[in-house]
N, CA, C and O atoms as a CHARMM CRD file, in Angstrom:
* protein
*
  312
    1    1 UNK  N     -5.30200 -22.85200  24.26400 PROA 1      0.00000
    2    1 UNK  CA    -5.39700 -22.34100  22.91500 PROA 1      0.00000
    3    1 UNK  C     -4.44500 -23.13600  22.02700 PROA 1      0.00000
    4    1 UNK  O     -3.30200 -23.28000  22.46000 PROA 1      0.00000
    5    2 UNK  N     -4.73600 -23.64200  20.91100 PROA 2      0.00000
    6    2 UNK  CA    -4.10800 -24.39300  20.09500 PROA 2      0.00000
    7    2 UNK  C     -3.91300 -23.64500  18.84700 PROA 2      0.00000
    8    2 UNK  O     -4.67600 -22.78000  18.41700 PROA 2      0.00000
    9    3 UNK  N     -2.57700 -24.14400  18.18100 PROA 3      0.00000
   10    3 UNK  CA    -2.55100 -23.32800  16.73400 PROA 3      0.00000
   11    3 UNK  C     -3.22100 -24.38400  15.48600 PROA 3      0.00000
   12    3 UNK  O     -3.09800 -25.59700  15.65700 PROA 3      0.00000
   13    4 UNK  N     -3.79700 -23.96300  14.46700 PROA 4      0.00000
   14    4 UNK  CA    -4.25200 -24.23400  13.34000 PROA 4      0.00000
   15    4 UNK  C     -3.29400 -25.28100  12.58600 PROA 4      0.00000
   16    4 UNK  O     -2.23900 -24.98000  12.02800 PROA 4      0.00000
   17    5 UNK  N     -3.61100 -26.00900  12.63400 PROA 5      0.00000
   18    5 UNK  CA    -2.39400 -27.24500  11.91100 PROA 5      0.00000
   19    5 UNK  C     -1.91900 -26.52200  10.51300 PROA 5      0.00000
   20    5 UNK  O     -0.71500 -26.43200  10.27400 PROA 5      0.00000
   21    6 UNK  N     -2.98400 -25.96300   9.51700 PROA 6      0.00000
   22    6 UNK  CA    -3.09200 -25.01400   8.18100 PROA 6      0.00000
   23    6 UNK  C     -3.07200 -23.72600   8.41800 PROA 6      0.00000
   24    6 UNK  O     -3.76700 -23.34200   9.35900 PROA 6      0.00000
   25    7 UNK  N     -2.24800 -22.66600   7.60900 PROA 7      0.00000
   26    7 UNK  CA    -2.93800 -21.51300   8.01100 PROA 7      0.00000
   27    7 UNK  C     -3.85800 -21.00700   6.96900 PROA 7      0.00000
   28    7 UNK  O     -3.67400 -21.18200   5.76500 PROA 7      0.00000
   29    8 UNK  N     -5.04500 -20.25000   7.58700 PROA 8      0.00000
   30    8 UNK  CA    -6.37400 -20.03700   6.77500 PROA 8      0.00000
   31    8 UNK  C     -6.00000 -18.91800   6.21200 PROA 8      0.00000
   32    8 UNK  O     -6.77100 -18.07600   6.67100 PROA 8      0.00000
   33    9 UNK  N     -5.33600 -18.45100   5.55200 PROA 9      0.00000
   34    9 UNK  CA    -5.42700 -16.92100   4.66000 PROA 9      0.00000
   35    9 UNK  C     -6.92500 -16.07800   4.01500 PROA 9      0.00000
   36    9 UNK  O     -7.23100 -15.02200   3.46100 PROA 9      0.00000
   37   10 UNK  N     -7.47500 -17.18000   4.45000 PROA 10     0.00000
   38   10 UNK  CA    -9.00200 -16.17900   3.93800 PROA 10     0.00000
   39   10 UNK  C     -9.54200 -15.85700   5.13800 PROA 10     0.00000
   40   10 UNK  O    -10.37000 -14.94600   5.11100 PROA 10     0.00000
   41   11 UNK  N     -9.22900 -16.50200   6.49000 PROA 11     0.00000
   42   11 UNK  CA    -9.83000 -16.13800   7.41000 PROA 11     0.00000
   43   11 UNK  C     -9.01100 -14.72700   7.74600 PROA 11     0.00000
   44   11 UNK  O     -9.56400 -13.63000   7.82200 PROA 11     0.00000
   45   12 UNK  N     -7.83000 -14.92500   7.90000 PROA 12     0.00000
   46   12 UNK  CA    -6.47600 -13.78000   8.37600 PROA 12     0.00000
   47   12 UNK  C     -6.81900 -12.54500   7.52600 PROA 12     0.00000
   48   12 UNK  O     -6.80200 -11.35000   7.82200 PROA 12     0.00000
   49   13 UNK  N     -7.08900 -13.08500   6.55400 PROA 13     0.00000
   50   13 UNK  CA    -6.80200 -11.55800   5.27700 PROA 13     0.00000
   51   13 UNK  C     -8.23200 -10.94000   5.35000 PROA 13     0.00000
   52   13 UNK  O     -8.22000  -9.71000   5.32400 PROA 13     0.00000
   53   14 UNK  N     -9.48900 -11.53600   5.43600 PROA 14     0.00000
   54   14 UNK  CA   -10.64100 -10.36800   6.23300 PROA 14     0.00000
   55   14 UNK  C    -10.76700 -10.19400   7.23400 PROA 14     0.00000
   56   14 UNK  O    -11.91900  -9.88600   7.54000 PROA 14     0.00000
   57   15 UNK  N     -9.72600 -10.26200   8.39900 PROA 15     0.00000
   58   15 UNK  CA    -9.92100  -9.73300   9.71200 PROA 15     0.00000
   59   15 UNK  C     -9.19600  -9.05800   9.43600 PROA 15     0.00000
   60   15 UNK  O     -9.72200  -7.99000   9.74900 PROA 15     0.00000
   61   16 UNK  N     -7.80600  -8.72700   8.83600 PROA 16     0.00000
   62   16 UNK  CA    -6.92200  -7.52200   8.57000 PROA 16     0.00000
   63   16 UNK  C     -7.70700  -6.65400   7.63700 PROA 16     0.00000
   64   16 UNK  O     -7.77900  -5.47400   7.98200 PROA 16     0.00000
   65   17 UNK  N     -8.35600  -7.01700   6.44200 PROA 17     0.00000
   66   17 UNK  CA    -8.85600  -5.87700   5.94400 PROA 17     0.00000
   67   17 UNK  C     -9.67000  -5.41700   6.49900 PROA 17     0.00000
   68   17 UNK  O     -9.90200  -4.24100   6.21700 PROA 17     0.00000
   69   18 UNK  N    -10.44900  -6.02300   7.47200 PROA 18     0.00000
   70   18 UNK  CA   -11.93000  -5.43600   7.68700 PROA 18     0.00000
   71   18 UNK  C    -11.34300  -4.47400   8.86100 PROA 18     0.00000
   72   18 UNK  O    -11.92500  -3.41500   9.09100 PROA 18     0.00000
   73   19 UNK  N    -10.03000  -4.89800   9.70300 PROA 19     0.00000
   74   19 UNK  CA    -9.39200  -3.64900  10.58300 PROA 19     0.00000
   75   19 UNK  C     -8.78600  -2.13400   9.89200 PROA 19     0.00000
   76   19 UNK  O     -8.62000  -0.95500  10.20400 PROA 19     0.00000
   77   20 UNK  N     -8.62200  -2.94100   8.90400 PROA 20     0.00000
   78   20 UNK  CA    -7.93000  -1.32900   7.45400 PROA 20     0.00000
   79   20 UNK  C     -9.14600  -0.30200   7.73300 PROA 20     0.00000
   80   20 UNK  O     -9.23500   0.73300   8.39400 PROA 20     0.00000
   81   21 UNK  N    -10.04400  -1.04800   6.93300 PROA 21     0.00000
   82   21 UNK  CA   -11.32400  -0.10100   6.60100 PROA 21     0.00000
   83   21 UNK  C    -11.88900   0.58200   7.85800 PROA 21     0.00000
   84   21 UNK  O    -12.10700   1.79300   7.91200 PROA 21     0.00000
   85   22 UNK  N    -12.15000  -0.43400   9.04200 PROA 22     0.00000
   86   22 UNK  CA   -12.61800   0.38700  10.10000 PROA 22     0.00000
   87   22 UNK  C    -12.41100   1.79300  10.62000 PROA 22     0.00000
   88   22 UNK  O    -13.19200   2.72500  10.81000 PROA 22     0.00000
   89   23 UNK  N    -11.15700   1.64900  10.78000 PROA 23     0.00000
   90   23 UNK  CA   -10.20200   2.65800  11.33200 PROA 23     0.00000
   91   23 UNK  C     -9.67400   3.30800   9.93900 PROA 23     0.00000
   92   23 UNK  O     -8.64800   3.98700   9.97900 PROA 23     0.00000
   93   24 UNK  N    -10.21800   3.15200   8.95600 PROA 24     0.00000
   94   24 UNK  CA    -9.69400   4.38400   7.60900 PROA 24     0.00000
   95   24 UNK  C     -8.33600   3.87500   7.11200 PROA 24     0.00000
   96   24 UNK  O     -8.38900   4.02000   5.89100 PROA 24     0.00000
   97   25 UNK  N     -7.33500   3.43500   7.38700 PROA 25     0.00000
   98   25 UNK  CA    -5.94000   3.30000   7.64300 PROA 25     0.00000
   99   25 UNK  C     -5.63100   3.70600   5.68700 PROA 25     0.00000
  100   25 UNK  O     -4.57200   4.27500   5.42400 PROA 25     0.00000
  101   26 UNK  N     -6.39200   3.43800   4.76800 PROA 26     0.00000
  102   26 UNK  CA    -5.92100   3.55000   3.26000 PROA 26     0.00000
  103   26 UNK  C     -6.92300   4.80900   3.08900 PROA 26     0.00000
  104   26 UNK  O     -7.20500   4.72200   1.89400 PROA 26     0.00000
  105   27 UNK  N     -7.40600   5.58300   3.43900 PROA 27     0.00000
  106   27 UNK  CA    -7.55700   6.88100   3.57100 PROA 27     0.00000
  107   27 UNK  C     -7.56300   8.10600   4.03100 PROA 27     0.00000
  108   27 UNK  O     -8.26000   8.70000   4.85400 PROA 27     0.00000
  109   28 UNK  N     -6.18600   8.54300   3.00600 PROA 28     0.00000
  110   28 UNK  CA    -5.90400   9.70500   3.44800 PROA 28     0.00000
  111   28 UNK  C     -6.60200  11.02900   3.69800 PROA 28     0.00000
  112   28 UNK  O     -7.56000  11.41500   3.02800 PROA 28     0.00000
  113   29 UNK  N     -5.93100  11.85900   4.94800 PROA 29     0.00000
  114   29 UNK  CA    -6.50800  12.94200   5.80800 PROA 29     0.00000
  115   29 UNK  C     -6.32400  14.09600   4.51900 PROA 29     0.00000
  116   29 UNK  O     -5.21100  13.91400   4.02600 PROA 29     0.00000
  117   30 UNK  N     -6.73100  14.71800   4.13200 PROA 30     0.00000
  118   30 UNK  CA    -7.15200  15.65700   3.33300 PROA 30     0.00000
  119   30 UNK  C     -7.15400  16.97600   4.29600 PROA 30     0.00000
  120   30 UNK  O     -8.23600  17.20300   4.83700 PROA 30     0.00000
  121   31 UNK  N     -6.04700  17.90500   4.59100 PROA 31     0.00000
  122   31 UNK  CA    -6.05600  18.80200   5.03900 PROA 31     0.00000
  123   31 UNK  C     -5.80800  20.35800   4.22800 PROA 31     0.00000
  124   31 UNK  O     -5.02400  20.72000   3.35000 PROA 31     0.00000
  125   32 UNK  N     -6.81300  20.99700   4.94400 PROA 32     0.00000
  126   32 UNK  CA    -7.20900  22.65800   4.07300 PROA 32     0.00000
  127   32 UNK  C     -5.28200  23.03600   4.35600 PROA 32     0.00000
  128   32 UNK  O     -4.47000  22.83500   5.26000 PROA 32     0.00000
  129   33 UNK  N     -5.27200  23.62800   3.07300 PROA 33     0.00000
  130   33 UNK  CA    -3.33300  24.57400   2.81200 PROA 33     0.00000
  131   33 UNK  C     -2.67700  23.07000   2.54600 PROA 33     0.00000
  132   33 UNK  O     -1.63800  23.59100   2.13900 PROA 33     0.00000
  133   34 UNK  N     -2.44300  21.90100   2.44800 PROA 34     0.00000
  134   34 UNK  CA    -1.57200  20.74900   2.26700 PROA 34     0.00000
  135   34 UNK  C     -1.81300  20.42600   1.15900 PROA 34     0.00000
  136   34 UNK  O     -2.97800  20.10000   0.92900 PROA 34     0.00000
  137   35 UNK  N     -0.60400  20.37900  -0.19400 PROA 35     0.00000
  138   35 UNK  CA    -1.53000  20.04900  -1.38900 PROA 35     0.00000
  139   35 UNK  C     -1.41300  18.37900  -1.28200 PROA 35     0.00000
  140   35 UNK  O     -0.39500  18.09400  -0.65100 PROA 35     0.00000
  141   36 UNK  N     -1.97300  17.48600  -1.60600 PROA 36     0.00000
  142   36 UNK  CA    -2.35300  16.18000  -1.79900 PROA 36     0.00000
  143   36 UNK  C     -0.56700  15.51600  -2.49500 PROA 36     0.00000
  144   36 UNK  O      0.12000  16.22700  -3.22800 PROA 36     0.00000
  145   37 UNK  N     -0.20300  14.32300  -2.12700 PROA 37     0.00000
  146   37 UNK  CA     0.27900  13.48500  -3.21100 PROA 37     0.00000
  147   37 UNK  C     -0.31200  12.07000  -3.72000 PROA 37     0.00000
  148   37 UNK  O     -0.19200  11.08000  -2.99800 PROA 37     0.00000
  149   38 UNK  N     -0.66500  12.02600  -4.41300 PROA 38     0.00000
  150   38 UNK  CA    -1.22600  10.78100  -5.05300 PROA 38     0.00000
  151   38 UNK  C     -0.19800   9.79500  -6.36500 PROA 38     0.00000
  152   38 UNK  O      0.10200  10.22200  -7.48000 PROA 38     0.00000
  153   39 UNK  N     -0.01200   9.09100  -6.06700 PROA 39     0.00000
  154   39 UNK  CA     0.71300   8.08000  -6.97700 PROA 39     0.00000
  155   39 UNK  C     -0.27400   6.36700  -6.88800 PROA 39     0.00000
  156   39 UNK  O     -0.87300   5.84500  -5.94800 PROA 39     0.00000
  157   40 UNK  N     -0.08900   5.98600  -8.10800 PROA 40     0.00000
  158   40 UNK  CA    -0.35400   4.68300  -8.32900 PROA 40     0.00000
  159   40 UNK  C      0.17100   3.83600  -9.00200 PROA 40     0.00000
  160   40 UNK  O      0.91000   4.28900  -9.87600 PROA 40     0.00000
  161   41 UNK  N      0.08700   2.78000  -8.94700 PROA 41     0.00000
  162   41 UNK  CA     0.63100   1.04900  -8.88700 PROA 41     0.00000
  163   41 UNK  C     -0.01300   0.81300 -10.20100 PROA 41     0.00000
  164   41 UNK  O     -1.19200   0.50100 -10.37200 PROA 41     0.00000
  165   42 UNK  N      1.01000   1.02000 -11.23000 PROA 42     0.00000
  166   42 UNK  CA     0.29700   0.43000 -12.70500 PROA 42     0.00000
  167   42 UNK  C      0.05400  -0.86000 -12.92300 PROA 42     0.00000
  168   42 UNK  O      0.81400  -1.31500 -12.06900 PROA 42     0.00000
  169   43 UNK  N     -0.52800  -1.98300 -13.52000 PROA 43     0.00000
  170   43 UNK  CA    -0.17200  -3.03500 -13.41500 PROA 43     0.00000
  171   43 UNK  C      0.31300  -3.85500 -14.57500 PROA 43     0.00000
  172   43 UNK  O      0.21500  -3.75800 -15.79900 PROA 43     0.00000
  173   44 UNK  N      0.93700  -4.79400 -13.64600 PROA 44     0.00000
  174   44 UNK  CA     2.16500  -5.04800 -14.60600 PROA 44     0.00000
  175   44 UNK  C      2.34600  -5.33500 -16.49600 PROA 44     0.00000
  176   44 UNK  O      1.80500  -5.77100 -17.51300 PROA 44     0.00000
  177   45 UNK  N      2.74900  -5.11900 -16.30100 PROA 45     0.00000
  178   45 UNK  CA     2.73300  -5.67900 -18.48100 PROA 45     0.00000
  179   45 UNK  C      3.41600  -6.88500 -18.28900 PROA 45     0.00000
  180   45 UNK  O      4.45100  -7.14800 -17.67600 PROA 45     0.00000
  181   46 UNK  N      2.35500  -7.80500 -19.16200 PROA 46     0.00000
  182   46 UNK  CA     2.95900  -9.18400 -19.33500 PROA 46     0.00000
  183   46 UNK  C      4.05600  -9.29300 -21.04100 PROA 46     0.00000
  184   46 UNK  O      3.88700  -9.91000 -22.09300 PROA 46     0.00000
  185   47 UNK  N      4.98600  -8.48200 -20.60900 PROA 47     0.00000
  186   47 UNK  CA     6.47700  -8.12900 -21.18300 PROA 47     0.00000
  187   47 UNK  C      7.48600  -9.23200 -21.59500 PROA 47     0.00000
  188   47 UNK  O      8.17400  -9.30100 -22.61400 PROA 47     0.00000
  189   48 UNK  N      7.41200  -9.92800 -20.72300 PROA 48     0.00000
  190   48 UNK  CA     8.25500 -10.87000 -20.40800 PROA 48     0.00000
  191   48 UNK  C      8.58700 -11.26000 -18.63600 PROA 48     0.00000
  192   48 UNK  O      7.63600 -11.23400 -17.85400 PROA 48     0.00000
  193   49 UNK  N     10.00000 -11.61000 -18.13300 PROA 49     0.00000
  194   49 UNK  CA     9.83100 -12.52000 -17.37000 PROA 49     0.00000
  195   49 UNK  C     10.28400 -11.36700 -15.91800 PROA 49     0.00000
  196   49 UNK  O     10.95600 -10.36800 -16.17600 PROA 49     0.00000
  197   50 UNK  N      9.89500 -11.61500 -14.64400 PROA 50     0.00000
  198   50 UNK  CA    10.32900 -10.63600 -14.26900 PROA 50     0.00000
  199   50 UNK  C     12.10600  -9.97400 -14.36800 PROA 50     0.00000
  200   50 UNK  O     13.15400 -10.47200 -14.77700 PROA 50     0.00000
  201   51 UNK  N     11.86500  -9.07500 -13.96300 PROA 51     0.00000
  202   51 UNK  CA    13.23800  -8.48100 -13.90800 PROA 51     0.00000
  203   51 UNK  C     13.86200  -7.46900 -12.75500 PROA 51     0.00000
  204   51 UNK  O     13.27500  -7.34600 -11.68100 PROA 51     0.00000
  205   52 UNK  N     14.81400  -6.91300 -12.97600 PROA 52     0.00000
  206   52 UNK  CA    14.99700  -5.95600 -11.56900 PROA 52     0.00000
  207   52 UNK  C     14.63900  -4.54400 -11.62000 PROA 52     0.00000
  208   52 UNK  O     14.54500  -3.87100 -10.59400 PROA 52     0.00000
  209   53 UNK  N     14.39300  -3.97500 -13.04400 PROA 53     0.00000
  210   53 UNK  CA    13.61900  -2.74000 -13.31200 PROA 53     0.00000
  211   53 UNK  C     11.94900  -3.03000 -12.58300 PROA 53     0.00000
  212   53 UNK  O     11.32200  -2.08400 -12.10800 PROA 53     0.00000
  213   54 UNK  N     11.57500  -3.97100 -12.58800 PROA 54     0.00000
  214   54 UNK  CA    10.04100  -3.86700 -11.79500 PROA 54     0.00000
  215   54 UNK  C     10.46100  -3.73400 -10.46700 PROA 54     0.00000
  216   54 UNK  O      9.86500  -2.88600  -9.80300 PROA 54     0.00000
  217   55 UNK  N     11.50500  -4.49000  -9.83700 PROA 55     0.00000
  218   55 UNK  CA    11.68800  -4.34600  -8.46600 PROA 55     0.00000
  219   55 UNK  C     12.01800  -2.86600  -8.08700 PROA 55     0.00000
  220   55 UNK  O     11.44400  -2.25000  -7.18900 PROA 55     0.00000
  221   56 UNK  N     12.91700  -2.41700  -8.80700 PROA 56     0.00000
  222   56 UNK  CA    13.38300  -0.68900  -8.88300 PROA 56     0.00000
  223   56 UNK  C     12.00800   0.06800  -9.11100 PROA 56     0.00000
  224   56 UNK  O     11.51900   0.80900  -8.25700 PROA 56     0.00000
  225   57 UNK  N     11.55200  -0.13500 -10.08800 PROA 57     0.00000
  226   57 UNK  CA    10.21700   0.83800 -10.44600 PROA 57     0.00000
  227   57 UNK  C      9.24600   0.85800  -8.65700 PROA 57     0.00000
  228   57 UNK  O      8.77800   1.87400  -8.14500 PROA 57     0.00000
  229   58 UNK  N      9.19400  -0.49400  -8.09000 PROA 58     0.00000
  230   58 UNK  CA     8.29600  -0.29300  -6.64400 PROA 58     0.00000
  231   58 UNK  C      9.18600   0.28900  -5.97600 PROA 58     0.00000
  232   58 UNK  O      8.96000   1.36200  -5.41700 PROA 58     0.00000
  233   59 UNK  N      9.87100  -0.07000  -5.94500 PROA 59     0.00000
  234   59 UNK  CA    11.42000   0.89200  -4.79400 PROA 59     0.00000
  235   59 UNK  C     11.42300   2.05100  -4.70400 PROA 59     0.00000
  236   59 UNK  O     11.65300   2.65200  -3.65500 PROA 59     0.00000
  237   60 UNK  N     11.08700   2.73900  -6.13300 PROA 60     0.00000
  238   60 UNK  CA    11.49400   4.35800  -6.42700 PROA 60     0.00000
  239   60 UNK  C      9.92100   4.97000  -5.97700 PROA 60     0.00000
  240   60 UNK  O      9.80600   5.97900  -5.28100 PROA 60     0.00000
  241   61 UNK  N      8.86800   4.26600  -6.44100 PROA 61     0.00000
  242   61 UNK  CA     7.47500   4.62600  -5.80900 PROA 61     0.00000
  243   61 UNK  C      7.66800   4.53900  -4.24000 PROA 61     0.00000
  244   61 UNK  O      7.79500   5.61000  -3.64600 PROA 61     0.00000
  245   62 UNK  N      7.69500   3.56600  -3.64100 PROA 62     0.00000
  246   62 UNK  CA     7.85700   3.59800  -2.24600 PROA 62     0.00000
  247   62 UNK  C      8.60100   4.22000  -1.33600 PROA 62     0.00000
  248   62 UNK  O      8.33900   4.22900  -0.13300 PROA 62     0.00000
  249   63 UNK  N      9.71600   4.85700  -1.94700 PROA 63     0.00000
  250   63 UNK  CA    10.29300   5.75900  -1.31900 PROA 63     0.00000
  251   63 UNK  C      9.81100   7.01100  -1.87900 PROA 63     0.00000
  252   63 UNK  O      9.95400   7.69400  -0.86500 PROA 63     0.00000
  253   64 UNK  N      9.29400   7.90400  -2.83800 PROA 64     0.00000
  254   64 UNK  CA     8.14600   8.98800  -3.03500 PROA 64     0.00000
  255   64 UNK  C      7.00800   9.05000  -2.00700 PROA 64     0.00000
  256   64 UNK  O      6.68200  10.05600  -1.37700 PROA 64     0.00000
  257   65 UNK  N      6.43300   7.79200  -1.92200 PROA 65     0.00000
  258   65 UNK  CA     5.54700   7.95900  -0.70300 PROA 65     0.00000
  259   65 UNK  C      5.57800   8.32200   0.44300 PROA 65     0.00000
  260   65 UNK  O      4.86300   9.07900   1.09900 PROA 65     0.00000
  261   66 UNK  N      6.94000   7.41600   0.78500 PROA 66     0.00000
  262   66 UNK  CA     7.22500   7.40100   2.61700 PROA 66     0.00000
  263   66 UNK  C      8.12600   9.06700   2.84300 PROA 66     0.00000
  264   66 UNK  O      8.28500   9.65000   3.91500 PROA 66     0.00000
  265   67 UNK  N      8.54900   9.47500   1.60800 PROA 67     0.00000
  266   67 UNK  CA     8.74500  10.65500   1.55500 PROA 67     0.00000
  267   67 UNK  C      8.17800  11.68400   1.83900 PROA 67     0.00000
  268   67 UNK  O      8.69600  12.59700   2.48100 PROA 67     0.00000
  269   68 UNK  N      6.79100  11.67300   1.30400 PROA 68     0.00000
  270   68 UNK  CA     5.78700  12.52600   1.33500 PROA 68     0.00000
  271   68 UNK  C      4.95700  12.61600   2.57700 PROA 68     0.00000
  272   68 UNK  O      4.35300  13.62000   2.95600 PROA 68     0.00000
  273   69 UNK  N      4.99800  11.44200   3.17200 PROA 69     0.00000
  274   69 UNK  CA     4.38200  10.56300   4.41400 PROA 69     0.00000
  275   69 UNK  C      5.05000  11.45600   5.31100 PROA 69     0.00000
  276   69 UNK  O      4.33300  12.33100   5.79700 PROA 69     0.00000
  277   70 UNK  N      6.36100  11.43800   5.67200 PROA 70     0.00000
  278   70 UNK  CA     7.50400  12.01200   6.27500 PROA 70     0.00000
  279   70 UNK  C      7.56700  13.74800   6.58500 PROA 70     0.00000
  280   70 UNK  O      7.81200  14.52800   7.50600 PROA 70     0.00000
  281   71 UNK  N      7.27700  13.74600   5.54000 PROA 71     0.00000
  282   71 UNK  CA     6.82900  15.53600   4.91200 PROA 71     0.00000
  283   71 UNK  C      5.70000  16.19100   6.14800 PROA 71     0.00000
  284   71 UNK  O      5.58800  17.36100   6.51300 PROA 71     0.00000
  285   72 UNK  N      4.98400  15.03600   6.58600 PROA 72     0.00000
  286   72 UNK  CA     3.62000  15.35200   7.11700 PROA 72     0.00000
  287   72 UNK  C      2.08800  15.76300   5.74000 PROA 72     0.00000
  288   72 UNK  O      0.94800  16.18500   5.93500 PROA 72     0.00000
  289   73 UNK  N      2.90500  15.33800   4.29900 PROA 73     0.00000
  290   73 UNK  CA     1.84300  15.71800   3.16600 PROA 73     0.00000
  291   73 UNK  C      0.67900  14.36200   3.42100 PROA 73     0.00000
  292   73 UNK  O      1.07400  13.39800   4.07700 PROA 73     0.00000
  293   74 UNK  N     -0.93300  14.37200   2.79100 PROA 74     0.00000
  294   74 UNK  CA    -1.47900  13.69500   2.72900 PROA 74     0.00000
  295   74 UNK  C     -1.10900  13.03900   1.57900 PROA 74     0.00000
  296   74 UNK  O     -1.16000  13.51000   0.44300 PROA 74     0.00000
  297   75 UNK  N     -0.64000  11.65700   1.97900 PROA 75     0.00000
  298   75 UNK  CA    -0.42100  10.72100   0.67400 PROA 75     0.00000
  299   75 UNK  C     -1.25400   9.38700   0.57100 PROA 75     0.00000
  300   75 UNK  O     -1.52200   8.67200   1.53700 PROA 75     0.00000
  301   76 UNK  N     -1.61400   9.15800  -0.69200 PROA 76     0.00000
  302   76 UNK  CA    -2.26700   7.83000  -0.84700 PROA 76     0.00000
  303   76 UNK  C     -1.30600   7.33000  -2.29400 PROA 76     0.00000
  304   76 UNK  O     -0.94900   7.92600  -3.31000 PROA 76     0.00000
  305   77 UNK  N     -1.11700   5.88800  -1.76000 PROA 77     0.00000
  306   77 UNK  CA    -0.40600   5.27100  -3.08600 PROA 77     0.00000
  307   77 UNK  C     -1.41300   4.02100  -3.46100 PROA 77     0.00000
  308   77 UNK  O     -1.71800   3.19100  -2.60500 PROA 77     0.00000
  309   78 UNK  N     -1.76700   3.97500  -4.44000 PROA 78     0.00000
  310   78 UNK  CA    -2.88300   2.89000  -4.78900 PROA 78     0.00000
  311   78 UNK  C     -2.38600   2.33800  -5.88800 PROA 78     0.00000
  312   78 UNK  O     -2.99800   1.43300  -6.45600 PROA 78     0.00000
């Protein structure tokens, strides 16, 4: 077996998504008595240049999630 002199990112990135979707992995279990958390990923405003408030703004989302995740709540962050 030999490695790829290039790596193919279009080949890699639809064998990982197409494993997401199979197996559900970005959809959440919806259970009767659990109320839902849902948050989403605004996109970005072309504001100016980046900064460390965007890095903070994903930080503070991502830890709400893995929070909720943790909880045993059904969460989807999109």
């Amino acid at each position: 077996m030999s490695m790829d002199e290039l790596y193919n990112h279009k080949k890699s990135e639809n064998e990982i998504v197409n494993f997401w979707d199979q197996h559900t992995l970005f959809t959440p279990k919806i259970e009767p008595g659990k109320k839902p958390f849902s948050i989403f990923l605004v996109p970005p405003n072309a504001s100016g240049p980046m900064h460390i408030g965007n890095a903070f703004m994903i930080a503070i989302q991502d830890i709400l999630v893995r929070y909720n995740r943790l909880k045993g709540t059904p969460t989807l962050w999109t």
